[in-house]
C-alpha angles and dihedrals in degrees: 000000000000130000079259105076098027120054086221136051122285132198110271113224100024119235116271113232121205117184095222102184139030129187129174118203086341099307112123104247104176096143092067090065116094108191098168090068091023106238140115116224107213096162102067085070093089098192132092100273118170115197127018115206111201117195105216128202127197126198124185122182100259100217095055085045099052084056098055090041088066089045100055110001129247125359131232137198140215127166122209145211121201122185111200100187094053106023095231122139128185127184142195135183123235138238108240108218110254090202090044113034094184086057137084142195148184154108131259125192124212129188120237092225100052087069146055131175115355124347120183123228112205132174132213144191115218135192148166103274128186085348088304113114137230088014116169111262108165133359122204118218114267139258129213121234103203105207090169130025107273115245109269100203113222088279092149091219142058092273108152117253107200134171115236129173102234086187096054123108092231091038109130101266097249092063091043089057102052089041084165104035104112088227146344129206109233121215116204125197118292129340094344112129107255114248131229121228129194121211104245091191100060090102107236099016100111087057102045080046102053125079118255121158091201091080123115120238090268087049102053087042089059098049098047089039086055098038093051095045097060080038087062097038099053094047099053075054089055096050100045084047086052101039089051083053100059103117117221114209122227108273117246124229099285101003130082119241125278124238117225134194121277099269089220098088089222094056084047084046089047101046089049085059108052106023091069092048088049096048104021110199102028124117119238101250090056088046094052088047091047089041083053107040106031111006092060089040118099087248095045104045108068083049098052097046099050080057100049084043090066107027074066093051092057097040086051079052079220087152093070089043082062104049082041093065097041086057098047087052091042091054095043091052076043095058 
């Protein structure tokens, strides 16, 4: 939140939120509850649970507080859910600490059938403003609350699939600057595996996304064709990454140099996948030095990734999605 955007001042930095506690129908859950990556993950109880109660818990910096706190008088705090899927929002207000003024804390309950797919908690700081009241001051980042398993996509590996809100202010810059790209594949700093993220402001994804065998023949066309569609794209991504990332040795005086393995395991991973596909019979060794010396080359690109393109295709088995949904059609118009 910046004086850019508000015409009053707002709380610099913003306050952080944790969610500190989880119970579902009153059992203590607190390994479902993933705060590095700040999600909770509901649906991994696998039971019939009715009603989760998060205890939440708000910091601001003091110092900055205290600031605002001169300027408009005293701060207030709410933290919300809001359920996409189902449009439905719920709201609590928080306990301000009386041994920590600059913390809060509290629980909200949520029903389990008020909610499908991802909702988002977030949590924000009010004040009187400009002599208008409960005026909104400072927003933490937000948290997802998984109430079904998120789509995974086909990816054929363990890539992470997570939720982001490409249209929020605090949103990483490569999702605030594609606020209508259905997804992006984010590539941390060094080996780590990349991570998918789906766009939660497109308005319907999640539940084009999500599995649901209710759904007509139109219906089920439209999510694999969909699903497989962000699958293919983001492993062409993969391999372009991976084959960026094959090393060629020094040469030595008289002999080229030697290409050697990505040193990231998942492009090692990615490249074992698809160059046999590309090149069928070949031993690894023959492929590497083909990926190296032509496959990366002007001439041999475009080659080389009409044919990943469709060696995907056929390890995402998109092709008999495909038949599969011409059939079902076909059978409805039949009947």
């Amino acid at each position: 939140m910046t004086d850019v955007i508000y015409s009053y001042p707002t709380l610099e930095p913003p306050p952080q939120l944790r969610v500190v506690g989880l119970r579902l129908d009153g059992n203590c859950r607190p390994d479902l509850i993933e705060s590095a990556a700040s999600r909770v993950h509901l649906f991994a109880a696998r039971s019939g649970w009715t009603r989760a109660a998060l205890e939440v818990e708000l910091a601001a910096e003091a110092e900055a507080l205290g600031a605002l706190e001169r300027r408009h008088g005293p701060v207030e705090s709410i933290v919300v859910v809001r359920g996409p899927a189902t449009r439905v929002r719920q709201a609590v207000r928080l306990t301000r600490s009386s041994s920590d003024p600059a913390r809060w804390q509290g629980t909200i309950e949520v029903d389990r059938a008020n909610f499908r797919g991802r909702a988002i908690l977030r949590a924000r700081l009010t004040a009187a403003a400009g002599g208008v009241p409960h005026r909104l001051v400072a927003e933490a980042a937000g948290w997802d609350l998984l109430f079904d398993e998120p789509a995974g996509l086909r990816l054929g590996g363990k890539m992470p699939v997570r939720w982001v809100d490409f249209a929020a202010e605090d949103a990483p810059p490569l999702a605030r600057q594609f606020p209508d790209a259905t997804h992006v594949v984010s590539f941390g700093p060094g080996d780590e595996p990349p991570e998918l993220w789906l766009n939660a402001s497109f308005e319907g994804l999640d539940g084009l996304l999500r599995d649901d065998d209710g759904r007509d023949a139109p219906g089920r066309g439209v999510h694999d064709a969909l699903r497989l569609g962000i699958a293919r794209a983001v492993w062409l991504e993969l391999v372009g990454v991976a084959m960026a990332g094959i090393r060629l040795d020094d040469a030595d005086e008289g002999r080229p140099p030697q290409a050697g393995w990505p040193e990231a395991e998942w492009q090692r991973d990615v490249l074992g996948r698809i160059l046999p596909r590309v090149a069928p019979g070949r031993p690894p060794r023959e492929l590497l030095e083909l990926a190296a010396a032509e496959w990366r080359s002007p001439r041999g690109a475009g080659e080389f990734y009409a044919r990943a393109e469709a060696a995907i295709g056929e390890m995402l088995q998109a092709g008999k999605a495909l038949r599969r949904y011409i059939q079902s059609v076909e059978g409805e118009i039949e009947a």
